[in-house]
N, C-alpha and C positions, 0 to 999 in steps of 0.2 A: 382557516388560513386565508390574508386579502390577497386579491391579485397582486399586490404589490410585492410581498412577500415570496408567492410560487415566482414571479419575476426574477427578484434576485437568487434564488433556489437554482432556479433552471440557467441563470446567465454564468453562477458559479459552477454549476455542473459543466456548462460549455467550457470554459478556462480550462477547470480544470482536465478536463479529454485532449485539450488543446496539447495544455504543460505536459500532461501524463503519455502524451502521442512522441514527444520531442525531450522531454527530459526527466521527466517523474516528479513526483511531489504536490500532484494534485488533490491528493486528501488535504492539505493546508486551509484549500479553499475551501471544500464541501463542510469540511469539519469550522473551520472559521465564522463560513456564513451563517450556519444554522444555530450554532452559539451565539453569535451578535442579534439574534433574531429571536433569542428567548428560548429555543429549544436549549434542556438541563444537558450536559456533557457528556453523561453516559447514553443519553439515547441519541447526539449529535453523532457520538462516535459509531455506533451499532449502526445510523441509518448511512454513515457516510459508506461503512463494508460495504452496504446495499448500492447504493452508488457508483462504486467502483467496482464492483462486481461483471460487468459485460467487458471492458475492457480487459479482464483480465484472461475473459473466454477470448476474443479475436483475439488477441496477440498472443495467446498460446494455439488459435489452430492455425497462423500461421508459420508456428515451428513444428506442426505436424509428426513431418518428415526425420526430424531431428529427433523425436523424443519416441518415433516407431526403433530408432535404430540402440535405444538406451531403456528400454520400457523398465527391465528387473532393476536396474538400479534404480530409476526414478518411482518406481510403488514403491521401494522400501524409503525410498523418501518421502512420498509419500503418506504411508501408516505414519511415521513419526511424526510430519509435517502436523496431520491429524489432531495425535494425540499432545500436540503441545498448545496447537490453537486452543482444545479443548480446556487445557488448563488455563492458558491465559485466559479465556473469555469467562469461563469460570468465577476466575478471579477480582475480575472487572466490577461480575453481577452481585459479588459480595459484599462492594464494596458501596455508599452512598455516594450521591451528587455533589456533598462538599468536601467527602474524601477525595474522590476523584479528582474534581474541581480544582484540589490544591496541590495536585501532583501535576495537572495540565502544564501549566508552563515550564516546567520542569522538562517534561516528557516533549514538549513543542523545542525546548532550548537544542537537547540531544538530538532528536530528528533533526532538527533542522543546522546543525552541526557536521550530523553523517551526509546529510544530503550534499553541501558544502563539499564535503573533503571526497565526496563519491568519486569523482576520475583519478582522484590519488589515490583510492582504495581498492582497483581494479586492478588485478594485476598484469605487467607490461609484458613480461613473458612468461607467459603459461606454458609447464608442461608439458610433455605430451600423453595422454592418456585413451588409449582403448573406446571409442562406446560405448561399446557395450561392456565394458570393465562393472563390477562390482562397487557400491559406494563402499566408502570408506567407515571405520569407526566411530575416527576423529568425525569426520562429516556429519555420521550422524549425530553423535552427540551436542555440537555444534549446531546442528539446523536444531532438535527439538528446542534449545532455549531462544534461538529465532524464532520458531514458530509461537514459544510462550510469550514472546513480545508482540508478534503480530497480531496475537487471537487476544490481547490486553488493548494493543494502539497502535493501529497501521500505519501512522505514520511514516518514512521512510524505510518500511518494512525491504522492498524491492531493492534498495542499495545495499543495506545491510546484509541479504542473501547473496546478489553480485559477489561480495566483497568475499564474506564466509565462504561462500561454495569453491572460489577460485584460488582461497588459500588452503582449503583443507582437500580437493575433489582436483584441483587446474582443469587440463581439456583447452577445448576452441571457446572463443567467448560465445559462439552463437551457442555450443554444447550448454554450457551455465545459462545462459538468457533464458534458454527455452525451458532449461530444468525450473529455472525462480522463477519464469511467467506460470508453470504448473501446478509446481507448489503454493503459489501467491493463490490458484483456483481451491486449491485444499483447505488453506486455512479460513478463508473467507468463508468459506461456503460452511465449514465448521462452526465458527464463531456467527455467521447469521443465521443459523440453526439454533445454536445458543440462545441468545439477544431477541429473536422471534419469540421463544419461547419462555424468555423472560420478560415476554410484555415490555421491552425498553426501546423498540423501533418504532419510529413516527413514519409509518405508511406515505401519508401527505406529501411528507416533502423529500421520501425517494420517488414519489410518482414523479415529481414537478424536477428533480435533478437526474432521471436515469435516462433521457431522451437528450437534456443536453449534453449530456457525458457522450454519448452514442455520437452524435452531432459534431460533439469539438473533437472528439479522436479521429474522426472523418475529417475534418477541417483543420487539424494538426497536421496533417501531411502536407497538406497545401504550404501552412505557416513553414513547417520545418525547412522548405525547399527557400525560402526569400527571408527567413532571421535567422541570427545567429545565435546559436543554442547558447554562449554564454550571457547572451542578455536576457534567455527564459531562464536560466538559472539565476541570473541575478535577482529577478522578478520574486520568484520562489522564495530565494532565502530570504529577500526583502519581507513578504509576507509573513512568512514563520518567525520572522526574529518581533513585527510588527506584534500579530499574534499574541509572542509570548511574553513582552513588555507591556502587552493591553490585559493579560491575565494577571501578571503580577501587580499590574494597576487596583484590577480591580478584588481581586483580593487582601 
C-alpha cells in the first residue's frame, strides 16, 4: 500500500471520529475511501468494523455509570445483540464481491436515509421506565434483526438502535445512548471475529485508519463546540447519497 494511499486511509479515519464524535455516520467515509482505493467491498466493510471499533469502547465507558445501573437488562441484550451479528456477518461471508457489490448502493441509499430522518426518529417524549426494569420482548425481538443488519453493514447501525430501542424499551435518552453505544461493542466485536476469520480484513489499512479515528473522536469535541451539528449532518448525507450514486454509476 503507497504512502499516498495510508494518507488518504488515516485522513478518512480522522473525518470520520470527527462526524462519528458530533453526529454519526462515519463508516460512510471509512467504508467510501477504502472502496475508491480498490479495496473489494466485502473486506472495505469487515475492515471499516475494525475502524470503528475504539470509538465504540470510549463512548461506552463513558456511560459507565449508566449501564452499572441497568446491567440484566443490557446482557440480555446483549446475548441477542450477539447472536444476530453473528448471522448477519455470516451472511455477508456467503456471499461474493459482485453480490455484495450490487446491493451497496442499495444498502448506502437506506443508511443514508435513516441517518437523514435520525432526530425525527428519536423519540420527543420517552416514557418513563425503571433501570433496572427488565428488557422487553418486543425489544428484543427488534434489536436481534438490528443486530442482523449491523453484523451485514454498519452503516447507520447506531441511529437505527436509537430509534428501535426508544420505541420498543423508552427510558432517558442517556439510558438508550449508552444501552446502543454497548451493543454497537457486541456486534462488532462479533462480526470482526467473523470477517477475521474469513480472511476478508485488510490489516493494512485498519492500521493506517484506527489512530485517525482515535485522533478525530478527540478532535470532534473541539469541532462539536464551534460548528453546527446540522452542517456535519449535511456533510454526511452529502457523502452517502454521493457514495451511492457513484456505486450505481459504476455498476
Amino acid at each position: 500500500m503507497s504512502l499516498v494511499s495510508i494518507s488518504i486511509l488515516f485522513l478518512a479515519g480522522f473525518l470520520s471520529g470527527v462526524v462519528n464524535a458530533i453526529a454519526g455516520g462515519g463508516t460512510f467515509l471509512t467504508f467510501g475511501a477504502m472502496t475508491m482505493l480498490g479495496i473489494p467491498p466485502i473486506s472495505a466493510n469487515a475492515t471499516s468494523s475494525i475502524a470503528q471499533f475504539p470509538g465504540y469502547i470510549t463512548s461506552t465507558w463513558a456511560y459507565l455509570t449508566e449501564i452499572k445501573r441497568m446491567w440484566r437488562g443490557a446482557m440480555a441484550f446483549a446475548v441477542i445483540s450477539a447472536l444476530g451479528a453473528l448471522a448477519g456477518s455470516l451472511i455477508l461471508l456467503s456471499l461474493d464481491n459482485a453480490a455484495f457489490g450490487a446491493l451497496v448502493p442499495w444498502l448506502l441509499l437506506a443508511a443514508t436515509a435513516l441517518f437523514a430522518a435520525g432526530p425525527w426518529l428519536r423519540p420527543k417524549k420517552l416514557a418513563y421506565r425503571p433501570e433496572d426494569a427488565p428488557s422487553s420482548l418486543a425489544g428484543r425481538i427488534v434489536q436481534f434483526f438490528t443486530s442482523i443488519y449491523g453484523g451485514f453493514f454498519g452503516a447507520g447501525m447506531g441511529v437505527m438502535m436509537l430509534a428501535t430501542l426508544g420505541l420498543t424499551e423508552g427510558g432517558d435518552y442517556h439510558r438508550l445512548n449508552a444501552l446502543k453505544n454497548l451493543l454497537s461493542i457486541v456486534i462488532a466485536a462479533v462480526a470482526i471475529v467473523i470477517f477475521a476469520s474469513g480472511g476478508v480484513v485488510t490489516w493494512t489499512a485498519a492500521a493506517a485508519m484506527v489512530p485517525g479515528v482515535a485522533l478525530g473522536g478527540y478532535a470532534g469535541v473541539w469541532v462539536c463546540r464551534r460548528v453546527p451539528h446540522t452542517l456535519v449532518r449535511a456533510f454526511v448525507i452529502a457523502v452517502g447519497l454521493f457514495l451511492a450514486g457513484y456505486y450505481f454509476t459504476k455498476g
